[in-house]
PyMOL commands that place a pseudoatom at each C-alpha (Angstrom):
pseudoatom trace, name=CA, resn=UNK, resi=1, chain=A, elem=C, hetatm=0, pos=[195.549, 217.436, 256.583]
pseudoatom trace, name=CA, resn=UNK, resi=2, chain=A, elem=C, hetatm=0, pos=[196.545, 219.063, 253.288]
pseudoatom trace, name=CA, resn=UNK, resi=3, chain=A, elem=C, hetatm=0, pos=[193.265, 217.580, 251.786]
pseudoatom trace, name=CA, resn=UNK, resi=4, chain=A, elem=C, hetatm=0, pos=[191.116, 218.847, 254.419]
pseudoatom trace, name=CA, resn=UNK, resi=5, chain=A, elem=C, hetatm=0, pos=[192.665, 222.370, 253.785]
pseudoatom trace, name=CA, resn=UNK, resi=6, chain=A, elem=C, hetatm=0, pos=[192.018, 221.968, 249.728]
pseudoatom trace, name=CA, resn=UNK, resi=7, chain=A, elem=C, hetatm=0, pos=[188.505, 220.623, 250.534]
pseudoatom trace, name=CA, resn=UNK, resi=8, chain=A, elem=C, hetatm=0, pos=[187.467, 223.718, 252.915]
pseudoatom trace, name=CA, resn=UNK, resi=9, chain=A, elem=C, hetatm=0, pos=[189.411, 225.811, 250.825]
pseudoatom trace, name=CA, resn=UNK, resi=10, chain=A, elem=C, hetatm=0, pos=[187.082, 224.625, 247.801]
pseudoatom trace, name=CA, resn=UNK, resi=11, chain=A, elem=C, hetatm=0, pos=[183.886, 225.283, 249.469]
pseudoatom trace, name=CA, resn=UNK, resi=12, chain=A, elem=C, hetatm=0, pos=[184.666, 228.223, 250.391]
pseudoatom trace, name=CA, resn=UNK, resi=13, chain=A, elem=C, hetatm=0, pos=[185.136, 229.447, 247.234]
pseudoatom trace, name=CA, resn=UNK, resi=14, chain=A, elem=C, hetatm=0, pos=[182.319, 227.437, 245.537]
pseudoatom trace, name=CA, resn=UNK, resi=15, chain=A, elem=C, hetatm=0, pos=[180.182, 229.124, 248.213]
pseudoatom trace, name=CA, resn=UNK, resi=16, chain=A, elem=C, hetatm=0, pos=[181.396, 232.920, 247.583]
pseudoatom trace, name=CA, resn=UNK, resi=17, chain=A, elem=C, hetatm=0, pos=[181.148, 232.420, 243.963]
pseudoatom trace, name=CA, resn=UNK, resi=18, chain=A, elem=C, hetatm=0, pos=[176.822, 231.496, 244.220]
pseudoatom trace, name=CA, resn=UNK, resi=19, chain=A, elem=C, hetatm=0, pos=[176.517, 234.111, 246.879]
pseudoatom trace, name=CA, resn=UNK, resi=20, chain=A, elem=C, hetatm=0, pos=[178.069, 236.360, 244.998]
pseudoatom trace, name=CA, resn=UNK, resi=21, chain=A, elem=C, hetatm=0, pos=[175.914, 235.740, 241.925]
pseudoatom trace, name=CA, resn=UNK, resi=22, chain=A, elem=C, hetatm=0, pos=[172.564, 235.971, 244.039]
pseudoatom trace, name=CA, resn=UNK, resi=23, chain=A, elem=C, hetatm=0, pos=[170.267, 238.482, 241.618]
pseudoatom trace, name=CA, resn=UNK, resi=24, chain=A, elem=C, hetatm=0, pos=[167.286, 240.031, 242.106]
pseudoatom trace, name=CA, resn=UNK, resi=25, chain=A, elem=C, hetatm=0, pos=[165.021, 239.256, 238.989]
pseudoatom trace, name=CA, resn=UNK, resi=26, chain=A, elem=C, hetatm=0, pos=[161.874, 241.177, 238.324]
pseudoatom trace, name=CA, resn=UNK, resi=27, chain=A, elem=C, hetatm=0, pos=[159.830, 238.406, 236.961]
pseudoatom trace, name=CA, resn=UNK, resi=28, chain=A, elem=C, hetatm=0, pos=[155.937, 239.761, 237.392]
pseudoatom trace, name=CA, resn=UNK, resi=29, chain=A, elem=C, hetatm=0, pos=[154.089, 242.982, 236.298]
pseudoatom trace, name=CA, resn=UNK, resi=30, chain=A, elem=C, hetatm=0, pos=[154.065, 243.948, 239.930]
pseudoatom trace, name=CA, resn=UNK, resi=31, chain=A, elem=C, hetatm=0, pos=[157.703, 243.534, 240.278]
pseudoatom trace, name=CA, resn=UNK, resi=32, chain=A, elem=C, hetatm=0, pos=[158.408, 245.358, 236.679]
pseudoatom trace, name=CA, resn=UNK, resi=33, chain=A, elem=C, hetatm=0, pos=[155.997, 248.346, 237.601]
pseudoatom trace, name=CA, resn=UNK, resi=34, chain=A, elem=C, hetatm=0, pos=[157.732, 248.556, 241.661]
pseudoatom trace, name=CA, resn=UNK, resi=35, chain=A, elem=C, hetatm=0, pos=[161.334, 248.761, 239.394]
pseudoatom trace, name=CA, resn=UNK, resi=36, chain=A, elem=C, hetatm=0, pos=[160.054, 251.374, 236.606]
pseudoatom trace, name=CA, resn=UNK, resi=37, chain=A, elem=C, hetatm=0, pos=[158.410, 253.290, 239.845]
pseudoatom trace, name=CA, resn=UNK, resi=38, chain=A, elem=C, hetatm=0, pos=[161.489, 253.324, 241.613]
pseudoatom trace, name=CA, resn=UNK, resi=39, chain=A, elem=C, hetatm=0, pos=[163.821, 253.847, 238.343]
pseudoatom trace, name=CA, resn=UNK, resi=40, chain=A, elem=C, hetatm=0, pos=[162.291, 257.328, 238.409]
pseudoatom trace, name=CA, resn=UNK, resi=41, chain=A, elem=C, hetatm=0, pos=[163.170, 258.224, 241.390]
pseudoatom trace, name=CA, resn=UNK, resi=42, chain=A, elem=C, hetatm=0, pos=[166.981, 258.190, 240.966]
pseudoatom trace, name=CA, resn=UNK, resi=43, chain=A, elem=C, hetatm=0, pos=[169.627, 259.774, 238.898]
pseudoatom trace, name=CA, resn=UNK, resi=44, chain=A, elem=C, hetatm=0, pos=[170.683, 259.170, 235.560]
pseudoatom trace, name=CA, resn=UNK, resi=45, chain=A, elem=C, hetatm=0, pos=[173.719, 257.443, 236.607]
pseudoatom trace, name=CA, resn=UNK, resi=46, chain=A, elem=C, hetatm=0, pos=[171.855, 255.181, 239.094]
pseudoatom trace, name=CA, resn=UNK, resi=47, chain=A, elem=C, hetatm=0, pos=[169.259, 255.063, 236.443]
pseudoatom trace, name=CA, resn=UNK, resi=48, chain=A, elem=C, hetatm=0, pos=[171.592, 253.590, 233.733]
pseudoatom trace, name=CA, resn=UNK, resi=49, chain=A, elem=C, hetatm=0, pos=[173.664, 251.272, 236.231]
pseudoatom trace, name=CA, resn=UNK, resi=50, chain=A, elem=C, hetatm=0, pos=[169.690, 249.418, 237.470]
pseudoatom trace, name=CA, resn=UNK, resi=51, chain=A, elem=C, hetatm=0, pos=[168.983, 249.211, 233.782]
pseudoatom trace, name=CA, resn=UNK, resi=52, chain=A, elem=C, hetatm=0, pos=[172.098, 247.835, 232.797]
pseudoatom trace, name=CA, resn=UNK, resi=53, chain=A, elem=C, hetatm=0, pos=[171.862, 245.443, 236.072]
pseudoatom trace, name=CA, resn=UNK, resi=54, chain=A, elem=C, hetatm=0, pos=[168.260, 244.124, 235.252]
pseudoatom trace, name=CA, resn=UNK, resi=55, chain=A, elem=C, hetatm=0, pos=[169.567, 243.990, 231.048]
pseudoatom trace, name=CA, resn=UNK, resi=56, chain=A, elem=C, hetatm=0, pos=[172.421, 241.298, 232.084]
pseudoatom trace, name=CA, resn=UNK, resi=57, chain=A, elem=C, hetatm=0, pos=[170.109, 239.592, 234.595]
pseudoatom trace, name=CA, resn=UNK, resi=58, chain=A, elem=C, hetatm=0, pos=[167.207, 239.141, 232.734]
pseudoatom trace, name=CA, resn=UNK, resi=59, chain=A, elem=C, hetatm=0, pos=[169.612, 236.803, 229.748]
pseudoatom trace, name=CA, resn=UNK, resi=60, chain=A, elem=C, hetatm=0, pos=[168.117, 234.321, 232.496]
pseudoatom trace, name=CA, resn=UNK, resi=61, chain=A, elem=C, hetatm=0, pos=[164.141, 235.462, 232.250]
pseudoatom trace, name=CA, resn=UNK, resi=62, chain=A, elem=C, hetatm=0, pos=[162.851, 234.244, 229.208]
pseudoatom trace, name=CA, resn=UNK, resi=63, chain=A, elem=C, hetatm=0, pos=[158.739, 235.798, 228.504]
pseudoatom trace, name=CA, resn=UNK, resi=64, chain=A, elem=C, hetatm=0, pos=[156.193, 234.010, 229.048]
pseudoatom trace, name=CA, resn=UNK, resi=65, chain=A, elem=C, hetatm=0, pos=[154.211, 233.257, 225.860]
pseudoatom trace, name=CA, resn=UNK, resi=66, chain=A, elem=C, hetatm=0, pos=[150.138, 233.400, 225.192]
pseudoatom trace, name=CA, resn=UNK, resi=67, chain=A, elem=C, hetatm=0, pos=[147.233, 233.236, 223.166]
pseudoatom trace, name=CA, resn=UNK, resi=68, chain=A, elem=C, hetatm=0, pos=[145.149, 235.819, 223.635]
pseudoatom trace, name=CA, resn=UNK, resi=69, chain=A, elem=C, hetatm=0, pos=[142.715, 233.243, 224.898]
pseudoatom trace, name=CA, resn=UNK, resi=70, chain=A, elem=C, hetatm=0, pos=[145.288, 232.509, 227.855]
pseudoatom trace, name=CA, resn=UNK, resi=71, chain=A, elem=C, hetatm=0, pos=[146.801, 229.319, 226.982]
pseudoatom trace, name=CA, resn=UNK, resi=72, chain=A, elem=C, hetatm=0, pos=[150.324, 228.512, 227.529]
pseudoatom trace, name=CA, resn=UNK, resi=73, chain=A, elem=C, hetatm=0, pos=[152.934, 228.543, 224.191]
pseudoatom trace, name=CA, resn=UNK, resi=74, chain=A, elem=C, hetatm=0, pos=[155.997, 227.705, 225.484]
pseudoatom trace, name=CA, resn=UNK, resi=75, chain=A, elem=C, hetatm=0, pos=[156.327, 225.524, 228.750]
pseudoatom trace, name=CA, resn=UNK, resi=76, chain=A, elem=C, hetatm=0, pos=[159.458, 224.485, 229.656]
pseudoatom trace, name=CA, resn=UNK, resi=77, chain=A, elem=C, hetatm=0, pos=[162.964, 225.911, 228.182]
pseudoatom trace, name=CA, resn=UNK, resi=78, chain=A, elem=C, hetatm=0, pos=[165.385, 223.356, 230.859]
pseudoatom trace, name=CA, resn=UNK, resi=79, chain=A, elem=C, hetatm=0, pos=[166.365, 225.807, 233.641]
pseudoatom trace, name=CA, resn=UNK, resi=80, chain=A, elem=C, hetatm=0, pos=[165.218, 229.208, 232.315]
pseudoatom trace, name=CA, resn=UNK, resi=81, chain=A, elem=C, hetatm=0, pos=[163.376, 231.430, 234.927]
pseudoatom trace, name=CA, resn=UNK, resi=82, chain=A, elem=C, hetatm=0, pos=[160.490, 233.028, 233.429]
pseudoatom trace, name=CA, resn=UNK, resi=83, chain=A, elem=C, hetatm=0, pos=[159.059, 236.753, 233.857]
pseudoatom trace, name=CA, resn=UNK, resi=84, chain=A, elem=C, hetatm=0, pos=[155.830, 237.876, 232.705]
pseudoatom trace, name=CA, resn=UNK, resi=85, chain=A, elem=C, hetatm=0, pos=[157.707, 240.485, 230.447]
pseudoatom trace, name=CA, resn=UNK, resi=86, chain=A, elem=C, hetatm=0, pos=[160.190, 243.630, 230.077]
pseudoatom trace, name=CA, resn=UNK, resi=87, chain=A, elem=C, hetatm=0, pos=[160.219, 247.455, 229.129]
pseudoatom trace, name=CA, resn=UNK, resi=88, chain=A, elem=C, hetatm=0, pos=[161.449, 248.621, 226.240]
pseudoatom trace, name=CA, resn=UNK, resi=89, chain=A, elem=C, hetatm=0, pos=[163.930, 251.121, 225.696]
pseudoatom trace, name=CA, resn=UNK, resi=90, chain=A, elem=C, hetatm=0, pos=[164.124, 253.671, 222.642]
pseudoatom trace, name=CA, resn=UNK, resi=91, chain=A, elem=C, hetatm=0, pos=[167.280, 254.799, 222.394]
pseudoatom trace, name=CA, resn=UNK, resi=92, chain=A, elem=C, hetatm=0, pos=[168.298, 257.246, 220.264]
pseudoatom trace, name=CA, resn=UNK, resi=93, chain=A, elem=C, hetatm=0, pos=[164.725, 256.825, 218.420]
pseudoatom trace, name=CA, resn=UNK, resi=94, chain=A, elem=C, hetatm=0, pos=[165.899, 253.193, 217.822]
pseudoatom trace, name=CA, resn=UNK, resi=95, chain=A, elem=C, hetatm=0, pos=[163.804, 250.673, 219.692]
pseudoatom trace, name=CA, resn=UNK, resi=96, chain=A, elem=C, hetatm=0, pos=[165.861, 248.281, 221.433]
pseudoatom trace, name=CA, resn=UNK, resi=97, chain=A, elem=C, hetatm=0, pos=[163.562, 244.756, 221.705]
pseudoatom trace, name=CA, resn=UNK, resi=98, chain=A, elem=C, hetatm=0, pos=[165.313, 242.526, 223.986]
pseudoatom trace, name=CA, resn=UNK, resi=99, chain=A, elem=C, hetatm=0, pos=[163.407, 239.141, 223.289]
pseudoatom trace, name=CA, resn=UNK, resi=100, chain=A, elem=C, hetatm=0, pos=[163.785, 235.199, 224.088]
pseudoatom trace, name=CA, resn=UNK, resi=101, chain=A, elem=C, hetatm=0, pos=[166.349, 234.837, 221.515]
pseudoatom trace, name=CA, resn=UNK, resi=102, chain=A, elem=C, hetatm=0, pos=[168.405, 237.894, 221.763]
pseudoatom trace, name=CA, resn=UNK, resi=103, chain=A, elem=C, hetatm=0, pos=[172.337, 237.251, 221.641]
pseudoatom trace, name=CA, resn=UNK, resi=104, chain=A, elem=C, hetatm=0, pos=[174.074, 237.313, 224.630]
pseudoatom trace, name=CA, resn=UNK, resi=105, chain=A, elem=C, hetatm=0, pos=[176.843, 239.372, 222.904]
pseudoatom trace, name=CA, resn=UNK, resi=106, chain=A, elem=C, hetatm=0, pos=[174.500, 242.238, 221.793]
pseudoatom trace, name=CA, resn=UNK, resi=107, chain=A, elem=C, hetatm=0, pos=[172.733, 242.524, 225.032]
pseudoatom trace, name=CA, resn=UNK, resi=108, chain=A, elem=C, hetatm=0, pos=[176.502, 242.808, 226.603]
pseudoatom trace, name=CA, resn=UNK, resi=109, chain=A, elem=C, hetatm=0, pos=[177.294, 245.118, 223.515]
pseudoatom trace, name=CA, resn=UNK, resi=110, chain=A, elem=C, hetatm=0, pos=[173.922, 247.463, 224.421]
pseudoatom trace, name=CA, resn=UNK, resi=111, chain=A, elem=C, hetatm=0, pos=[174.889, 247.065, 228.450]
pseudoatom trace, name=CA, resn=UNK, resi=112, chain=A, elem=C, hetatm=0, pos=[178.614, 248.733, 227.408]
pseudoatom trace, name=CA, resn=UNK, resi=113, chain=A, elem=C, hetatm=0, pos=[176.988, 251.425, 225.865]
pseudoatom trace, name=CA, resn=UNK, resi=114, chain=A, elem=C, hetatm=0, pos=[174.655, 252.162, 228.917]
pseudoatom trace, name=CA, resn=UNK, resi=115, chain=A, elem=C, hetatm=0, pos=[176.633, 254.934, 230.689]
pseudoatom trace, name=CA, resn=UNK, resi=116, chain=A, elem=C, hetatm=0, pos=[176.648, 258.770, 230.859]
pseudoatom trace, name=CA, resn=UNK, resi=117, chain=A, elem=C, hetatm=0, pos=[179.408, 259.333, 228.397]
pseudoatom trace, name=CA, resn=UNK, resi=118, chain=A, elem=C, hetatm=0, pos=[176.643, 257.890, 225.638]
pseudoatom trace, name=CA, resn=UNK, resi=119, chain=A, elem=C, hetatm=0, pos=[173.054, 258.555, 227.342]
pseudoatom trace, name=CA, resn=UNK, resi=120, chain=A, elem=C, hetatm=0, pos=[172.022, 261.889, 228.051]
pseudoatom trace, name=CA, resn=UNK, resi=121, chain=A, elem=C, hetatm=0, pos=[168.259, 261.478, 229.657]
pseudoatom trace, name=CA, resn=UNK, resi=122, chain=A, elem=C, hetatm=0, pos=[166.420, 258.771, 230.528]
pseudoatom trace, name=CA, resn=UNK, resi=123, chain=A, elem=C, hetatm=0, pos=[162.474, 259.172, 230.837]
pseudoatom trace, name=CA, resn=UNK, resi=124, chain=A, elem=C, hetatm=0, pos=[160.483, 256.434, 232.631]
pseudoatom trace, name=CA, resn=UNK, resi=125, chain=A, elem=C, hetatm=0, pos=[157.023, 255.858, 231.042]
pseudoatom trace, name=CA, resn=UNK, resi=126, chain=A, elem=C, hetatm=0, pos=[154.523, 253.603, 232.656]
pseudoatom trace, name=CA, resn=UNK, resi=127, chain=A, elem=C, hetatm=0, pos=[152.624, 251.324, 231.184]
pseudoatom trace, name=CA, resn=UNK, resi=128, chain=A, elem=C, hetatm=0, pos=[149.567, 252.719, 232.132]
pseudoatom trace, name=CA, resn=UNK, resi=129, chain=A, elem=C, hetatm=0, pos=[149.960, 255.767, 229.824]
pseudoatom trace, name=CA, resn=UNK, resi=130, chain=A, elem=C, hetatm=0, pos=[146.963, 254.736, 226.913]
pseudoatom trace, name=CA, resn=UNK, resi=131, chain=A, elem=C, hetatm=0, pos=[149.403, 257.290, 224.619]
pseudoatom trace, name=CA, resn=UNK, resi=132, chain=A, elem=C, hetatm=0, pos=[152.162, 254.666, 224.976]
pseudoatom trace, name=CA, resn=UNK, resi=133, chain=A, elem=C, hetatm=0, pos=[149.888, 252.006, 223.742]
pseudoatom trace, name=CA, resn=UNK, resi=134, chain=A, elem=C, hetatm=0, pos=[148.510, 254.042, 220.810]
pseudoatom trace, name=CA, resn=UNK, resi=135, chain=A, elem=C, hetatm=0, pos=[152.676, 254.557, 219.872]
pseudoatom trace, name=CA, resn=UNK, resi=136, chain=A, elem=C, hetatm=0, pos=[154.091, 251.252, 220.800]
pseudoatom trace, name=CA, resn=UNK, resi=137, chain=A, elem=C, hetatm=0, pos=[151.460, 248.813, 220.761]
pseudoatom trace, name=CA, resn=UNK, resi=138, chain=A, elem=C, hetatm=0, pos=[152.028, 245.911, 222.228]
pseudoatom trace, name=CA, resn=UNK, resi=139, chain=A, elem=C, hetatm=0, pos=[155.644, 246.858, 223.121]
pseudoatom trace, name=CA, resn=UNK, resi=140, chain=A, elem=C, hetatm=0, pos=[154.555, 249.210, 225.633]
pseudoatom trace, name=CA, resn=UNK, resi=141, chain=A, elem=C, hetatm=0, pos=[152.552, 246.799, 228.009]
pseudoatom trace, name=CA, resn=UNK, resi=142, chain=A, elem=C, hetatm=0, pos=[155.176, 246.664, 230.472]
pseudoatom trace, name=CA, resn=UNK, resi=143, chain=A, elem=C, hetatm=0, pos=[156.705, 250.268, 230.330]
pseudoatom trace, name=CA, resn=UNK, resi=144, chain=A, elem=C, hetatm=0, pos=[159.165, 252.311, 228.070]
pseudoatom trace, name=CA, resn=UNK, resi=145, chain=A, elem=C, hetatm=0, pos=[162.409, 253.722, 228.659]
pseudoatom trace, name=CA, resn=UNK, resi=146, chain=A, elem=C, hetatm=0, pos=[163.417, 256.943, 226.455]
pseudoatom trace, name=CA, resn=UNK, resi=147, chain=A, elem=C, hetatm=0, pos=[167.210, 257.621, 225.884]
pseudoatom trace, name=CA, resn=UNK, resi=148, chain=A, elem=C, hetatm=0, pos=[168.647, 260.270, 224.656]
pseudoatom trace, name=CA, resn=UNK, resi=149, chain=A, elem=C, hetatm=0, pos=[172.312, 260.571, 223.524]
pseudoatom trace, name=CA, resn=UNK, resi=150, chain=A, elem=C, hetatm=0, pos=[174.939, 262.674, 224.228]
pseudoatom trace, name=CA, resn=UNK, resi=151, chain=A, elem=C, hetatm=0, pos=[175.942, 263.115, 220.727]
pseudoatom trace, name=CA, resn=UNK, resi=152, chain=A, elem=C, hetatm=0, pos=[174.025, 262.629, 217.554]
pseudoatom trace, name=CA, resn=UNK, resi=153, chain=A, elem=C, hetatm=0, pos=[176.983, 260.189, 216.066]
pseudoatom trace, name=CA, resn=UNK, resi=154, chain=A, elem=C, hetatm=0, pos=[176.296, 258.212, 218.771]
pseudoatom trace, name=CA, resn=UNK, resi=155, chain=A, elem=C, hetatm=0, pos=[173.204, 256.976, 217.879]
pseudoatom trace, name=CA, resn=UNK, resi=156, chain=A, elem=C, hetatm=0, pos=[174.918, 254.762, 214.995]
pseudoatom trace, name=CA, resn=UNK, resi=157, chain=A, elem=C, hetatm=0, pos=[176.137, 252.623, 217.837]
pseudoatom trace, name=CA, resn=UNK, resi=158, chain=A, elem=C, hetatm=0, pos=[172.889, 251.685, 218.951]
pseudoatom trace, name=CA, resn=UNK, resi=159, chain=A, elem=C, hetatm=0, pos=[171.303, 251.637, 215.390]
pseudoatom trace, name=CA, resn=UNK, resi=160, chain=A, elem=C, hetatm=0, pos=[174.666, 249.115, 214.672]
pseudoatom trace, name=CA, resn=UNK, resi=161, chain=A, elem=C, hetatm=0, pos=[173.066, 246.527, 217.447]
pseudoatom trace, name=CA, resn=UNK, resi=162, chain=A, elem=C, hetatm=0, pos=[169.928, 245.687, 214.777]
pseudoatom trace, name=CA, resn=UNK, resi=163, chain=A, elem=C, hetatm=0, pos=[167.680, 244.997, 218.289]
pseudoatom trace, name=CA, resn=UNK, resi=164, chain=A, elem=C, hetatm=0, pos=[164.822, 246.191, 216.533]
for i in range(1, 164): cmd.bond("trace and resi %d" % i, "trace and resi %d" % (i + 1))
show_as sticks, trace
zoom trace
């Protein structure tokens, strides 16, 4: 009896724990301009807590990787999801490039430092803008997201994360 208990008891709590981890990853263009569309639309708290949300998701999306001819660089990375890419954020006038083999740490780091005590504005910039391409290049293909920070000391902290 005492074994049944611990066994239901167990999966239970197996079961609440991957529930509870279920994440909505924006893995396509489609998906990443829906998300930038929608970031727009909300405040700057709400703003910061969906970018800091999609920031510690996507440690699981790793880019996809081309030849301008199409073919496939990298194929399989064991159980890696992959996304056909991410926005950028400028922060600060620091550019913040969150790639395949960012640290965990300094993406956790960069999410702490996501709140309204530290960001001031956030503009949304979609990647159809041909300015953003002419400023960021290639960087600006899916979107960029322009912080500004409360303070001017403040922008040391993100300079300090070298995601550049």
């Amino acid at each position: 009896m005492i074994r049944t208990l611990i066994l239901i008891l167990l999966i239970s709590v197996n079961f609440f724990a991957v529930s509870g981890q279920e994440q909505k990853l924006v893995l396509t263009k489609a998906q990443n301009d829906q998300w930038l569309n929608d970031l727009k639309k909300i405040p700057l708290s709400s703003q910061l807590s969906t970018i800091k949300e999609r920031l510690l998701s996507d440690t699981a999306v790793f880019v996809k990787k081309y030849y301008n001819d199409g073919i496939k660089v990298v194929d399989s990375l064991g159980n890696r999801v992959y996304g056909e890419g991410k926005p950028t954020m400028v922060i600060a006038g620091y550019m913040m490039i969150i790639s395949n083999d960012t640290e965990k740490n300094k993406i956790i780091e960069l999410s702490k430092l996501l709140n309204t005590n530290y960001i001031k504005k956030a503009v949304v910039l979609s990647p159809d803008d041909p300015a953003l391409t002419a400023i960021y290049g290639s960087f600006a293909q899916y979107g960029v997201i322009l912080m500004t920070v409360t303070k001017s000391k403040y922008a040391k902290l993100f300079q300090k994360l070298n995601l550049n």
